[in-house]
C-alpha positions as CSV (number, residue, x, y, z in Angstrom):
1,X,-9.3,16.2,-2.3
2,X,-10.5,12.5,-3.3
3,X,-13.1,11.7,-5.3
4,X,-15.7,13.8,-5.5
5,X,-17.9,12.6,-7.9
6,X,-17.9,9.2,-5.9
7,X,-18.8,10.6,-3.1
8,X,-21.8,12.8,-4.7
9,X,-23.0,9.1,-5.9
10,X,-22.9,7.2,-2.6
11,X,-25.0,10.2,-1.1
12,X,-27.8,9.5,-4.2
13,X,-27.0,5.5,-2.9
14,X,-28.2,6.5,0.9
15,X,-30.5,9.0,-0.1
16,X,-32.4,6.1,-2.5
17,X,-31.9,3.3,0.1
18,X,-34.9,2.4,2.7
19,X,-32.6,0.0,4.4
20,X,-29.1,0.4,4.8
21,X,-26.3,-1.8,6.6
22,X,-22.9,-0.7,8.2
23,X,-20.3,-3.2,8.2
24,X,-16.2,-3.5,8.8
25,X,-13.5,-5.9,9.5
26,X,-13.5,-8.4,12.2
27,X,-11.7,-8.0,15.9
28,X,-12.8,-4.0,15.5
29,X,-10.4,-1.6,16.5
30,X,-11.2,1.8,17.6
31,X,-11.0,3.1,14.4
32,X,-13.5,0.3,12.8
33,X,-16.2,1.1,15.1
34,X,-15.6,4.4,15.4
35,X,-16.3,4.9,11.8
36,X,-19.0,2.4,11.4
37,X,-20.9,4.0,14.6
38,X,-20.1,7.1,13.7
39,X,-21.5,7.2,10.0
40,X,-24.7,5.3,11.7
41,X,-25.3,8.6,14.0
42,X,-24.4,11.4,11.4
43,X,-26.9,9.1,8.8
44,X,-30.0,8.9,11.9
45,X,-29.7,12.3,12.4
46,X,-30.6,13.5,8.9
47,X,-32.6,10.1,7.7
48,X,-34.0,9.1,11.1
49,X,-37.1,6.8,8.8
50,X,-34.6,4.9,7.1
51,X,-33.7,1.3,8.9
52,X,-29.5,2.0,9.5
53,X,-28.2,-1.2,11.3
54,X,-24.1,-1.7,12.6
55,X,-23.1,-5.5,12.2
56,X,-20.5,-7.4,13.9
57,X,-18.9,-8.7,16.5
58,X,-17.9,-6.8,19.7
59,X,-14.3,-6.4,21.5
60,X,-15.2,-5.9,25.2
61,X,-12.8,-3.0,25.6
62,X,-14.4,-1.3,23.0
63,X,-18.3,-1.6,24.3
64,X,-18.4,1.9,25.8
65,X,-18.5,3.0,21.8
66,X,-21.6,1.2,21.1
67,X,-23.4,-2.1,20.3
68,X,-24.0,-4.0,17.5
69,X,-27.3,-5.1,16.1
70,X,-28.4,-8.5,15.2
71,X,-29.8,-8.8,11.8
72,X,-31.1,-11.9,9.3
73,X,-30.2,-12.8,5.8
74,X,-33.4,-11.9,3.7
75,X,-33.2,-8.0,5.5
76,X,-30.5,-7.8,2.6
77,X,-32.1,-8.3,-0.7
78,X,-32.8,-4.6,-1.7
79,X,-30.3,-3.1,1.0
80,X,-27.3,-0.4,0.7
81,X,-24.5,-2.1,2.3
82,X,-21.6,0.5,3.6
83,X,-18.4,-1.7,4.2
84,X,-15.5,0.4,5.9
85,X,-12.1,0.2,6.9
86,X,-12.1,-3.0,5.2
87,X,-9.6,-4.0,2.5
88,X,-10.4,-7.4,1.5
89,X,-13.3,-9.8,1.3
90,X,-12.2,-12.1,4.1
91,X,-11.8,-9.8,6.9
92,X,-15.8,-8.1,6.4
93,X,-17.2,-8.9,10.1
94,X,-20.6,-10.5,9.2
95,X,-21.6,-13.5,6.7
96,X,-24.0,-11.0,4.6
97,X,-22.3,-8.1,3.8
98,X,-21.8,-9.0,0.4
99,X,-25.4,-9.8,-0.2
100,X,-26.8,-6.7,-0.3
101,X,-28.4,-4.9,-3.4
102,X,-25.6,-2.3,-3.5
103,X,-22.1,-2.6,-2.1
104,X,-20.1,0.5,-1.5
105,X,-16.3,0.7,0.0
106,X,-14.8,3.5,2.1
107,X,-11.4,2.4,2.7
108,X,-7.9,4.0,3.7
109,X,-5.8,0.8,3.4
110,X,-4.3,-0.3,0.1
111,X,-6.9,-1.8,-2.7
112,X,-5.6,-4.8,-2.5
113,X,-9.2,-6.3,-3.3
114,X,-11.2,-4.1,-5.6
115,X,-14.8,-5.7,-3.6
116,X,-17.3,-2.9,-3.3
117,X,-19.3,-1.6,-6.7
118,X,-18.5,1.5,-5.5
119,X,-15.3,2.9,-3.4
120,X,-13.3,5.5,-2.3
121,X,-10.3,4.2,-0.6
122,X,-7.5,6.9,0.1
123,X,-4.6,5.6,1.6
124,X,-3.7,9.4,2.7
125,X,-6.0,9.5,5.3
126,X,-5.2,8.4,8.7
127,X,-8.5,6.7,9.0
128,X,-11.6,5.7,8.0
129,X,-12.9,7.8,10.6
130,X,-11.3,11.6,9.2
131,X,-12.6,10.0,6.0
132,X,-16.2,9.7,7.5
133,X,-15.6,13.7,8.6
134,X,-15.0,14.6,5.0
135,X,-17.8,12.4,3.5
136,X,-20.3,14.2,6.1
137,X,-18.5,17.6,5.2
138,X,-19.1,17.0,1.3
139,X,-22.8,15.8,1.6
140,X,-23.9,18.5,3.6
141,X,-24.4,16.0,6.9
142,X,-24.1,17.5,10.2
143,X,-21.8,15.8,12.9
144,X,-23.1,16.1,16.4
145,X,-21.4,15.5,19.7
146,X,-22.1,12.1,19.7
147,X,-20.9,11.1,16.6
148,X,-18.1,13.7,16.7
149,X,-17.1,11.6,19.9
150,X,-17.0,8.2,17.9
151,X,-15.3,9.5,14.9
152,X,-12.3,11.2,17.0
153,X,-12.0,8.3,18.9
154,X,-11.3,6.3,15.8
155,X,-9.0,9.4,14.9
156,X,-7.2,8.9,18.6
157,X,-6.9,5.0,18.0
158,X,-5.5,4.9,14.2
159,X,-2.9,7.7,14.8
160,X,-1.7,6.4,18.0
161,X,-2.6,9.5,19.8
162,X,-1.4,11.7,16.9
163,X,1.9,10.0,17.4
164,X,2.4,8.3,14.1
165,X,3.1,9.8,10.6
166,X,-0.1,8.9,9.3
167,X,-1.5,12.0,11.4
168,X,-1.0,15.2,8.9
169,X,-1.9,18.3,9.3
170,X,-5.9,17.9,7.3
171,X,-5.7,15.3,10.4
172,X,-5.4,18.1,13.3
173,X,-7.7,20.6,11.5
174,X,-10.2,17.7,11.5
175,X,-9.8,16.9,15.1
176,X,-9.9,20.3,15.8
177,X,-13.8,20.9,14.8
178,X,-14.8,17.4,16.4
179,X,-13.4,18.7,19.9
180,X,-15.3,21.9,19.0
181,X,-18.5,19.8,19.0
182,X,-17.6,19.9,23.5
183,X,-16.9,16.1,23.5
184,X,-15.2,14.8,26.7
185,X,-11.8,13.6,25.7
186,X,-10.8,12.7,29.0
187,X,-13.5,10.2,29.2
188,X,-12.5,9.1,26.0
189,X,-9.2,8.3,27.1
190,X,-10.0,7.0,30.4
191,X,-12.0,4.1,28.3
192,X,-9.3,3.8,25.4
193,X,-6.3,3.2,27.3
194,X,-7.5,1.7,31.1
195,X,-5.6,-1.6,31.6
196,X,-6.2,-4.2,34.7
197,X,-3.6,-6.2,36.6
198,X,-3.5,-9.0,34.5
199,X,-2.6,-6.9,31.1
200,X,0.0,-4.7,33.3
201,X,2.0,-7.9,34.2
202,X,1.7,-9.4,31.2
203,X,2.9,-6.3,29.3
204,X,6.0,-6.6,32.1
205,X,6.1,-10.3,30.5
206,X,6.6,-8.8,27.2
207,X,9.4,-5.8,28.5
208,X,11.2,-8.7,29.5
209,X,11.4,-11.0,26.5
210,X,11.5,-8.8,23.8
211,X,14.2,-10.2,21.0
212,X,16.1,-7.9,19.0
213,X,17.5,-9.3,15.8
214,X,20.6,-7.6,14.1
215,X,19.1,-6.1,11.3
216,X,17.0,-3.9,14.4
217,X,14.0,-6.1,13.9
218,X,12.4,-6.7,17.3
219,X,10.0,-9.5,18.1
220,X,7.7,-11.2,21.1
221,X,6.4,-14.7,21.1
222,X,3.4,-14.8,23.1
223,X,1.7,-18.4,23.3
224,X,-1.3,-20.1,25.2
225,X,0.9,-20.7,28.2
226,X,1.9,-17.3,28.6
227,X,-1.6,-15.9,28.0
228,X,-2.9,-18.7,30.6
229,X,-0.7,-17.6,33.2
230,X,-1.1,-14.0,33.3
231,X,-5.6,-14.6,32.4
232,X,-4.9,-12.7,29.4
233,X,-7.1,-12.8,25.8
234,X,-5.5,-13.0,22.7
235,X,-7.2,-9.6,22.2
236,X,-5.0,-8.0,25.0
237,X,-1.9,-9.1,24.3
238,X,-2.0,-8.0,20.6
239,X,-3.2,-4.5,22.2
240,X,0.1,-4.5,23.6
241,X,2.4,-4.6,20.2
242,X,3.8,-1.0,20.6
243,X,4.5,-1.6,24.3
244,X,8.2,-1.9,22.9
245,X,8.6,0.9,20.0
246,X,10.7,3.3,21.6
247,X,13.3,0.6,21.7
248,X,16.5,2.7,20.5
249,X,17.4,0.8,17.5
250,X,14.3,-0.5,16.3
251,X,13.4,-0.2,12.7
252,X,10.5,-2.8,12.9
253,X,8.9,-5.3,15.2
254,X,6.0,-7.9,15.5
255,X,4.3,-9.1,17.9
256,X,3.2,-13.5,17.3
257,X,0.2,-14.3,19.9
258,X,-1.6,-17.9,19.6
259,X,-5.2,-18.0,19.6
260,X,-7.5,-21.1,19.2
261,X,-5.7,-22.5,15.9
262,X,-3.8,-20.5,14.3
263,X,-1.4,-17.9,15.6
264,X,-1.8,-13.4,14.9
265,X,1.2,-11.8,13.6
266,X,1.2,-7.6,14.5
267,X,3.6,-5.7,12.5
268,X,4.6,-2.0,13.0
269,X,7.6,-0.1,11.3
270,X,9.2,3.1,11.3
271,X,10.2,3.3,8.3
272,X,10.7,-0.9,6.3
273,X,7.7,-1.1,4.7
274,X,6.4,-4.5,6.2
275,X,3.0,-4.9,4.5
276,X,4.6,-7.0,1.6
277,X,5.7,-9.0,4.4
278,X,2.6,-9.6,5.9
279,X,0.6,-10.7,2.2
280,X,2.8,-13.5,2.2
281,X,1.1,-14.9,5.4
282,X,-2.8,-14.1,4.4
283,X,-2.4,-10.4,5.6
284,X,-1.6,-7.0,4.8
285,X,-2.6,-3.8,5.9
286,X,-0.6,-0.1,5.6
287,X,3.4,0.4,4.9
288,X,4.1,1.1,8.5
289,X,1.6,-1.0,10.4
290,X,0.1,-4.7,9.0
291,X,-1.5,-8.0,10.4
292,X,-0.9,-11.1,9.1
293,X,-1.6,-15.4,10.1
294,X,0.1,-18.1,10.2
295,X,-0.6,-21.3,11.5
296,X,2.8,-22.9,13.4
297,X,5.2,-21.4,15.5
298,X,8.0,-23.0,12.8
299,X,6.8,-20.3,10.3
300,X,7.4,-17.2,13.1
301,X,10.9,-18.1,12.0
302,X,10.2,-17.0,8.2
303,X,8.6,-14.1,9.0
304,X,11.2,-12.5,11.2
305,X,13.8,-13.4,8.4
306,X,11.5,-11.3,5.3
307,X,11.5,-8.9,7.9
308,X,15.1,-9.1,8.4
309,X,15.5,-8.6,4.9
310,X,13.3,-5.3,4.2
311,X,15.0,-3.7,7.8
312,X,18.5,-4.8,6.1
313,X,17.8,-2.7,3.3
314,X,16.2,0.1,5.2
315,X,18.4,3.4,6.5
316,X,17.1,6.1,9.1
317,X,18.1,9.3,7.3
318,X,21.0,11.3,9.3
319,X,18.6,13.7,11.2
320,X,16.2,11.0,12.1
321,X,16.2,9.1,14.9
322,X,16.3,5.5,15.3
């Protein structure tokens, strides 16, 4: 079990605080705002005269979770300022976060930037949200239905439906006792995974241009023409980067989508370990699954070739499948 003594001293943090401020990493996925609402509800419930605001920007597909709240600058000066599911500075959704009194950090990606005052970051977990569970199950904070909803929807989002490796057995135990709480999974997934017309043909877009390059590193190029013609977000595509993972074969693939400026890079592995990759183009992330920017299609070039180079020195073992 991690940190315990850290954890007894963000509960004195809350417990002192009069206002306290929930933040995480821009374009939230399920995960990020599962946590971050999640941690709001459990904190209500047992502080319900403390002032406990979420910040940052909303993805559409994601509203049924919750909303944000708007909030000013000077609400900061003697706040407690929870940043989660975060790894480094530039990726905190909201201009203030750092100007709070106290910062604290709760993490399950690589440190790769040591922010917060205070942190636990265990890169163990499968997310932030089973790390909210254990935090709430160390301070004594009980989880209701509501919160138990948001926290194993983050769960549902970060482990691909339990599907990827990240999801251990501490995982399914904790899963377990938030279903017990009688949340409705089907309307979970009804909201998590509904798709319209214009995302279904555009994910047939992507089934049909996928590249494969020798070293089994697969890749899509998905511009502002292609998102144009099938009335797509940049958002939605990048939802679709493990459309193509059961490709037999694969050992990695990434997913390059323009948007305004600059262009997203998704990266997923089953085994390369592609966040390395991804630092060299003002990302990162985990091992098996990273983010990353560049800025011209030239450089999606580079990137497949460092990614041709850690799948070329990658082997499936005998008994595992490709």
């Amino acid at each position: 079990m991690w940190a315990w003594q850290k954890a007894d001293s963000i509960k004195t943090e809350i417990e002192a605080a009069d206002t306290i401020f929930i933040h995480r990493h821009v374009r939230p996925d399920p995960d990020a705002l599962g946590s971050q609402l999640g941690l709001q509800r459990i904190l209500k419930s047992v502080h319900p005269d403390k002032k406990i605001y979420v910040v940052g920007g909303m993805v559409p597909d994601l509203e049924f979770l919750g909303k944000m709240e708007h909030v000013e600058e000077e609400m900061y000066k003697d706040a407690l300022v929870l940043i989660l599911d975060t790894a480094n500075q530039e990726r905190i959704d909201g201009p203030y976060a750092l100007k709070g009194k106290t910062i604290i950090k709760i993490d399950h990606h690589p440190d790769e930037d040591p922010y917060a005052m205070t942190q636990i970051v265990d890169t163990t977990v499968s997310s932030t949200s089973e790390m909210i569970v254990e935090l709430a199950n160390i301070w004594d904070y009980p989880i209701d239905q509501e919160a138990a909803f948001l926290l194993y929807a983050g769960i549902v989002g970060d482990t691909g439906r339990f599907q990827f490796r990240n999801a251990t057995a501490r995982t399914f135990e904790i899963a377990s006792r938030l279903i017990d709480k009688g949340i409705d999974t089907n309307k979970l997934y009804r909201h998590m995974y509904k798709t319209n017309l214009a995302t279904l043909q555009l994910q047939g877009y992507v089934l049909q241009h996928v590249n494969v390059t020798e070293e089994g590193v697969g890749y899509v190029k998905i511009d502002k023409d292609v998102l144009r013609t099938f009335h797509a977000s940049p958002e939605a595509a990048s939802q679709l980067v493990n459309s193509f993972s059961g490709l037999e074969g694969l050992k990695c693939w990434v997913m390059f989508v323009e948007n305004k400026e600059e262009i997203r890079v998704r990266i997923r592995s089953k085994g390369p370990v592609i966040n390395e990759v991804a630092k060299r183009y003002r990302g990162g992330g985990h091992p098996m699954a990273s983010g990353a920017t560049i800025d011209t299609w030239e450089e999606m070039d580079d990137v497949i070739a460092a990614l041709n180079e850690v799948a070329g020195e990658f082997t499936f073992e005998e008994n595992e499948e490709s």
